[in-house]
C-alpha positions as CSV (number, residue, x, y, z in Angstrom):
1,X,0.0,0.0,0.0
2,X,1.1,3.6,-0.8
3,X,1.3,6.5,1.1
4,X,1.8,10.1,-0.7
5,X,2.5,13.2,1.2
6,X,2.7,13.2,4.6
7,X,-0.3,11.3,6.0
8,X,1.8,9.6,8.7
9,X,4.0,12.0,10.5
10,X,5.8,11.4,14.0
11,X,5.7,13.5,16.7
12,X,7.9,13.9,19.2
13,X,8.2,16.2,22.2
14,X,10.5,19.3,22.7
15,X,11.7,21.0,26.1
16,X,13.3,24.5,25.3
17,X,14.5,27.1,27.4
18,X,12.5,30.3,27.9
19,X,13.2,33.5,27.0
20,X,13.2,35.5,30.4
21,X,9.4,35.6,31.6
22,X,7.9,39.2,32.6
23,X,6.9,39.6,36.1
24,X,3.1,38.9,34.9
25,X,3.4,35.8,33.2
26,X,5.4,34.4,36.4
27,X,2.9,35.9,38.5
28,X,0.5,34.0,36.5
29,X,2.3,30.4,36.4
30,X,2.8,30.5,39.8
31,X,-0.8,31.2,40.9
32,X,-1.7,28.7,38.3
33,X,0.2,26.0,40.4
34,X,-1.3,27.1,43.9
35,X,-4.4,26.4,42.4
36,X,-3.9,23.2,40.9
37,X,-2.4,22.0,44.7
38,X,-5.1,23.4,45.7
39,X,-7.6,21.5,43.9
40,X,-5.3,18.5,44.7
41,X,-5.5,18.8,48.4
42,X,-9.2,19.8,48.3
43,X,-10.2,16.2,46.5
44,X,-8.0,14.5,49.0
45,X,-9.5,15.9,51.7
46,X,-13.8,15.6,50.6
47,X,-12.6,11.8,50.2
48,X,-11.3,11.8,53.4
49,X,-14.8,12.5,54.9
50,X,-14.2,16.5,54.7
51,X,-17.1,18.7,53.7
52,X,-15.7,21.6,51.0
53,X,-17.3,24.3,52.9
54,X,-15.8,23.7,56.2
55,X,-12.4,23.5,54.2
56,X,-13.5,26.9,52.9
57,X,-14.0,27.9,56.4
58,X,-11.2,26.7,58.1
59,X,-8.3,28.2,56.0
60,X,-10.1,31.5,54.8
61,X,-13.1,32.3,56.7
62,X,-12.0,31.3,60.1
63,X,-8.7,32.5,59.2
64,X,-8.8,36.7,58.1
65,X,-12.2,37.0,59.4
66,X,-11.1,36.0,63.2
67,X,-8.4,38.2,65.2
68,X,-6.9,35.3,66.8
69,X,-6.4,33.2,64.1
70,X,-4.9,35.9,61.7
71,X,-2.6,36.4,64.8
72,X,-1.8,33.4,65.3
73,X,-0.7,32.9,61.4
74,X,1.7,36.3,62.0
75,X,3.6,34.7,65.1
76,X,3.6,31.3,63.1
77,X,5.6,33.1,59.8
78,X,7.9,35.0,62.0
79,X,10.5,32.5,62.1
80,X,10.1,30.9,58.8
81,X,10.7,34.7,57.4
82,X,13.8,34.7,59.8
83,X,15.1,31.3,58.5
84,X,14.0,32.1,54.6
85,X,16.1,34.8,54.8
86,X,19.3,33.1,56.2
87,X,18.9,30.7,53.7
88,X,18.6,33.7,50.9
89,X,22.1,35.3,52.3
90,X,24.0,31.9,52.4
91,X,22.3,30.7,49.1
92,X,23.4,34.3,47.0
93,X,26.9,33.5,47.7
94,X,26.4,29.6,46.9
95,X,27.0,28.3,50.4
96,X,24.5,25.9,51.0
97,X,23.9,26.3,54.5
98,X,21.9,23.4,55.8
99,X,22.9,24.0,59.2
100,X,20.4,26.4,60.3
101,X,18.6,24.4,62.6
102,X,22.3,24.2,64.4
103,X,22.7,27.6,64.5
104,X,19.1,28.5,66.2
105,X,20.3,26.2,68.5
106,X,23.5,28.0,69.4
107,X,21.5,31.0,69.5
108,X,18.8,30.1,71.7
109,X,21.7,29.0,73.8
110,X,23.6,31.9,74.3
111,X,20.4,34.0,74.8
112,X,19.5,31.7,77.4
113,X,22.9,31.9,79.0
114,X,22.5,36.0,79.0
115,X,18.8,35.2,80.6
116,X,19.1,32.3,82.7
117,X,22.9,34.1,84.4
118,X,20.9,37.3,84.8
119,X,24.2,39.6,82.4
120,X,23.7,43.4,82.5
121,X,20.6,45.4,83.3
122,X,16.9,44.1,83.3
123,X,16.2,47.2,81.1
124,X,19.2,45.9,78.7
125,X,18.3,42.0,78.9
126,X,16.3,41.9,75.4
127,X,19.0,43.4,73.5
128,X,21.6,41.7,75.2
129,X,20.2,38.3,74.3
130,X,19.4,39.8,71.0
131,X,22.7,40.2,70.4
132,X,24.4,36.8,71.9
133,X,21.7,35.0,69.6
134,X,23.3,36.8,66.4
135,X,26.8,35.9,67.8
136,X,26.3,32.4,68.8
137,X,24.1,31.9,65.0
138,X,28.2,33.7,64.0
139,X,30.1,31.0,66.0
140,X,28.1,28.0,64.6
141,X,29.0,28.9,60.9
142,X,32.4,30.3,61.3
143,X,33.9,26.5,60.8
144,X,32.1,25.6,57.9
145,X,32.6,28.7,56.2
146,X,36.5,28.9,56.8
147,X,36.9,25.2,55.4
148,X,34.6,25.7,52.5
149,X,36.9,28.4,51.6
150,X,40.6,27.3,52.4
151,X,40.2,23.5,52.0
152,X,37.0,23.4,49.6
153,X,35.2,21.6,52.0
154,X,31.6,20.7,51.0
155,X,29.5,23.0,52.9
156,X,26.5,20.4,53.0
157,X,28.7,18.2,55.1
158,X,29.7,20.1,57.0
159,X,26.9,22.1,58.0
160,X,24.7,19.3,58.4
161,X,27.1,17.3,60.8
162,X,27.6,20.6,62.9
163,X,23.8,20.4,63.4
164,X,24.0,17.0,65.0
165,X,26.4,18.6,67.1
166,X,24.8,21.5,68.2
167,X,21.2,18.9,68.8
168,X,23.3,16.9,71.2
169,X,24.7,19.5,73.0
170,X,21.6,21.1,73.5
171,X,20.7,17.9,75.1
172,X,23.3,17.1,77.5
173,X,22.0,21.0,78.7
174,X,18.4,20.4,79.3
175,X,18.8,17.1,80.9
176,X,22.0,18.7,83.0
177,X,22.4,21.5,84.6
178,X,20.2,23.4,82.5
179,X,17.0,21.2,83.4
180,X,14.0,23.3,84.7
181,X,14.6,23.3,88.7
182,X,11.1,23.7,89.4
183,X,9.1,20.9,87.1
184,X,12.1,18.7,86.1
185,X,11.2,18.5,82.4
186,X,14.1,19.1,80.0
187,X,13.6,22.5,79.5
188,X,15.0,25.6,80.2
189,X,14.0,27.6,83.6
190,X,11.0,30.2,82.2
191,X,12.3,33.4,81.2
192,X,11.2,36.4,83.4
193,X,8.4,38.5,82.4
194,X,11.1,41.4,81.4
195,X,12.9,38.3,78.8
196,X,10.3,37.7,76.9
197,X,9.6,39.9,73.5
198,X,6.6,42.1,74.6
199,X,3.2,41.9,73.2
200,X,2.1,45.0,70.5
201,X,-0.9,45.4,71.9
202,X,-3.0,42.9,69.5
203,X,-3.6,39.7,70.3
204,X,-0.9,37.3,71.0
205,X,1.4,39.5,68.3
206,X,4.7,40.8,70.0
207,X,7.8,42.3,68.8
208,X,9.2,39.7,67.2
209,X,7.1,40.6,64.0
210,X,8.9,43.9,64.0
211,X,12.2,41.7,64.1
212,X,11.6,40.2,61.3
213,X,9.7,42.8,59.1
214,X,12.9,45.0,59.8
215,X,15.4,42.1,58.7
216,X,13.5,41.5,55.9
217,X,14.0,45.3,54.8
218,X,17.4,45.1,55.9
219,X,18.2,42.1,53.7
220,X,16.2,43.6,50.2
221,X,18.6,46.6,50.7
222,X,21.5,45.1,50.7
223,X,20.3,42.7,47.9
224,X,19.3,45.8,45.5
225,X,20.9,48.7,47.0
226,X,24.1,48.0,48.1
227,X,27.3,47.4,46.7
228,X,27.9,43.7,48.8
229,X,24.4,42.9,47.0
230,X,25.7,43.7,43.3
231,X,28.7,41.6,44.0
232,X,26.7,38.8,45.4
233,X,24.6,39.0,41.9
234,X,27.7,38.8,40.0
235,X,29.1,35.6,42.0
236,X,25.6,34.3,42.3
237,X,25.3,34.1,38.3
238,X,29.2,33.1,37.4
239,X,31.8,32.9,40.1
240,X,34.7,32.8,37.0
241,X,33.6,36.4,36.3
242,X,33.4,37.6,40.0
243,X,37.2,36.8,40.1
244,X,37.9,38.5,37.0
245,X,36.2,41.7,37.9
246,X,38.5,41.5,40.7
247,X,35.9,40.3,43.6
248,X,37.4,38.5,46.5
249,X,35.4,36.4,46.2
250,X,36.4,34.2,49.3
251,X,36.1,37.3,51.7
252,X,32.4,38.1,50.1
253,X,31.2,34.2,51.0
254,X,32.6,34.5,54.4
255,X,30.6,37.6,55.1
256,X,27.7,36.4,53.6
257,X,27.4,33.4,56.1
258,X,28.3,35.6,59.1
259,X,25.1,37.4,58.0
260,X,23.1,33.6,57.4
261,X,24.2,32.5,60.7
262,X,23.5,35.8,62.6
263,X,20.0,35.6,60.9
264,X,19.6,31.5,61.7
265,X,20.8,32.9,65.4
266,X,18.3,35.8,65.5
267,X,15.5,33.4,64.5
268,X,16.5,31.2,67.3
269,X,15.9,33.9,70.5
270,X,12.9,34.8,68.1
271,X,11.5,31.4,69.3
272,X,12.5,31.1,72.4
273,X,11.6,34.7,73.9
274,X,8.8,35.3,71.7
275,X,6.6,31.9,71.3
276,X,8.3,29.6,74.0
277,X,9.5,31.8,76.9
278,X,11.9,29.2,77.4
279,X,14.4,27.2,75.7
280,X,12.5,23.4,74.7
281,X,14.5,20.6,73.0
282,X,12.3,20.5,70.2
283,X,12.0,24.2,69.3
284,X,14.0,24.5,66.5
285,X,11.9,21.2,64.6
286,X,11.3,21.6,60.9
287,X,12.4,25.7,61.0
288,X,15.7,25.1,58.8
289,X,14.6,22.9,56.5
290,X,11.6,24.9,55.5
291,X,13.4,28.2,55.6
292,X,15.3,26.3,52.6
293,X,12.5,25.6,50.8
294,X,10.7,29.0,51.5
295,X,14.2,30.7,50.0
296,X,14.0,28.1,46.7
297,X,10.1,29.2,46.4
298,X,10.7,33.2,46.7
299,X,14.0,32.8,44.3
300,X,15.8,34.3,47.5
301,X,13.7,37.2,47.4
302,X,13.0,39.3,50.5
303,X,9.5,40.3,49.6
304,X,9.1,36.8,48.1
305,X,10.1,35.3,51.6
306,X,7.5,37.7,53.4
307,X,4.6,36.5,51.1
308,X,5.6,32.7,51.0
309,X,5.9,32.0,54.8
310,X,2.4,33.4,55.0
311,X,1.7,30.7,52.3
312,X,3.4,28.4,55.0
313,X,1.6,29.7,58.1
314,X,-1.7,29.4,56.6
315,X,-0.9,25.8,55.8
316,X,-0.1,24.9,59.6
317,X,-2.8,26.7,61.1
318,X,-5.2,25.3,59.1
319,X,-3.7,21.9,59.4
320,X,-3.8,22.4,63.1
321,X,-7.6,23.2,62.7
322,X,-8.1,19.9,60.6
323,X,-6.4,17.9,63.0
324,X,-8.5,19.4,65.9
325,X,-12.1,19.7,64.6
326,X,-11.9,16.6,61.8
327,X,-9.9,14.2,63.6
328,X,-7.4,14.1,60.0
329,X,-4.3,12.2,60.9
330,X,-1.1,14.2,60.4
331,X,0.0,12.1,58.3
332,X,-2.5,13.2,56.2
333,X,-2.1,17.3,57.0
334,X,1.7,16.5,56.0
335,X,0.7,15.2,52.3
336,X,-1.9,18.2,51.8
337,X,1.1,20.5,52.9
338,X,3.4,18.5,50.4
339,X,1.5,18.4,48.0
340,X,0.7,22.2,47.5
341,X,4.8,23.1,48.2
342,X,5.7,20.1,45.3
343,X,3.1,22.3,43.0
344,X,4.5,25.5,44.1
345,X,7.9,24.1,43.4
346,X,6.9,22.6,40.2
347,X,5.9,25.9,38.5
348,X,9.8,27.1,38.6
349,X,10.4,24.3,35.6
350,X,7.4,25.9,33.4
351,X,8.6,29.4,34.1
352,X,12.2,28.6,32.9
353,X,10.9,25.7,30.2
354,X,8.4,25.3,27.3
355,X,7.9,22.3,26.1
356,X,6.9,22.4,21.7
357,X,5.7,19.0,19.5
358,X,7.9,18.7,16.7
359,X,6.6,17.0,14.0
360,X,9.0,15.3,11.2
């Protein structure tokens, strides 16, 4: 049998690299992939026994309609905003600094130390913990960063074994000397009334929202303003050409961890003074990690960071509220949560991809 022309062609698939997306159409893809999570999670959850109106309720209705809730999904993004932005500063210079978790730890340590030994003034003892949390966040990267850069050490080691480190240290505090001399459990004594970040006069919102909302500006200054920015920029997108504009570039990584740790620090007393009031062996759970993620999602992005650990917030408050009210395992508040951040993620391939159909 003949064929003439074309009446059988193959087709095959194409992946090509986008020219550079507007702000719009990003805007667009990305929204576009909430959604689709969304949708996702919402089918998951109706088969699971779930009503679509209470769903509706629970994570917007109940959430900016009520005070308390909105409050409590402000306190909630405080430290994921803290950690996203660590991880923005270490991930600008490409040091992957997975050791975040470590270094809230050594900061929530040496604010405690400042708290628990009663150093300087009561009028003084916020800032003075304040500042030990930023220098003991310092201390906890200093190694990693000094071997990454004289012996080429990988950072990811590194900064991951220092957090087991830091975990068992914190440890051998709480259930030594550091125990709480009134109840016995491995906690910290409480902080006095005077240690704790003070409430702004709504709700259970204190000052740590001010903390972080003033990193955060901090941060997208020197990341568009300032010189230390432009040369992060320049290493960020080709290290080669950072050396040949004459960038030391092994001075500007150093700094730029000194200012992930004193952030991962920060975020620690953060905790501890301003959701705690104590120093728990479990505070720090989960914060690093999703502070990684959160800086991957907002393309390390101050503004980007503010807007997706609200994204994250919402997500535990309402899973809080499912696991309350509809009995939903946590296993199963996990997978919704996964599933929306794997969609969210997924929309950076179609904003830097297209795929065509070739036909031949």
């Amino acid at each position: 049998m003949n064929y003439s022309g074309n009446i059988l062609t193959k087709k095959r698939l194409n992946l090509e690299v986008r020219e550079p997306l507007g702000l719009l159409a990003k805007t667009i893809i990305l929204l576009v992939s909430v959604l689709f999570g969304l949708s996702i999670s919402i089918f998951i959850l109706i088969l699971s026994g779930v009503n679509a109106s209470d769903l509706w309720n629970e994570f917007i209705i109940y959430i900016f309609t009520s005070q308390k809730n909105l409050s409590a999904v402000l306190v909630q993004a405080v430290p994921l905003i803290i950690v996203g932005l660590s991880a923005a500063v270490a991930f600008r210079a490409k040091f992957w600094n997975i050791g975040i978790e470590g270094q809230m730890i050594f900061g929530a340590i040496a604010a405690t130390f400042i708290a628990t030994n009663d150093v300087g003034p009561e009028s003084m003892r916020l800032t003075l913990m304040f500042l030990a949390a930023a220098a003991g966040g310092i201390g906890w990267i200093i190694l990693p960063a000094i071997i990454k850069i004289r012996l080429d050490v990988n950072e990811i080691i590194s900064t991951l074994l220092m957090n087991y480190i830091a975990f068992n240290f914190l440890l051998h505090l709480l259930y030594g000397s550091w125990r709480d001399p009134l109840t016995g459990f491995p906690n910290s004594q409480q902080y006095d009334t005077f240690e704790n970040l003070p409430l702004i006069g709504w709700q259970s919102l204190n000052f740590s929202i001010v903390i972080a909302l003033f990193l955060s500006a901090v941060i997208f200054w020197l990341f568009v303003f300032s010189r230390f920015g432009y040369m992060l920029r320049v290493l960020h997108s080709n290290a080669n050409m950072a050396q040949s504009l004459g960038i030391r570039v092994g001075i500007l990584i150093f700094l730029a961890t000194i200012i992930s740790g004193a952030l991962a620090g920060i975020c620690g007393f953060a905790v501890s003074a301003g959701i705690e009031s104590r120093m728990t062996q479990s505070f720090f759970v989960g914060y690093g990690f999703s502070g990684i993620l959160i800086a991957f999602l907002a393309r390390e992005n101050p503004i980007g960071i503010l807007i997706v650990s609200l994204l994250f917030s919402i997500l535990v408050i309402g899973g809080q509220s499912l696991q309350v009210f509809y009995q939903i395992p946590f296993a199963m508040v996990q997978l919704i949560q996964a599933i929306i951040v794997m969609c969210v993620a997924g929309s950076e391939f179609f904003i830097r991809y297209r795929i065509s159909i070739l036909k031949r």
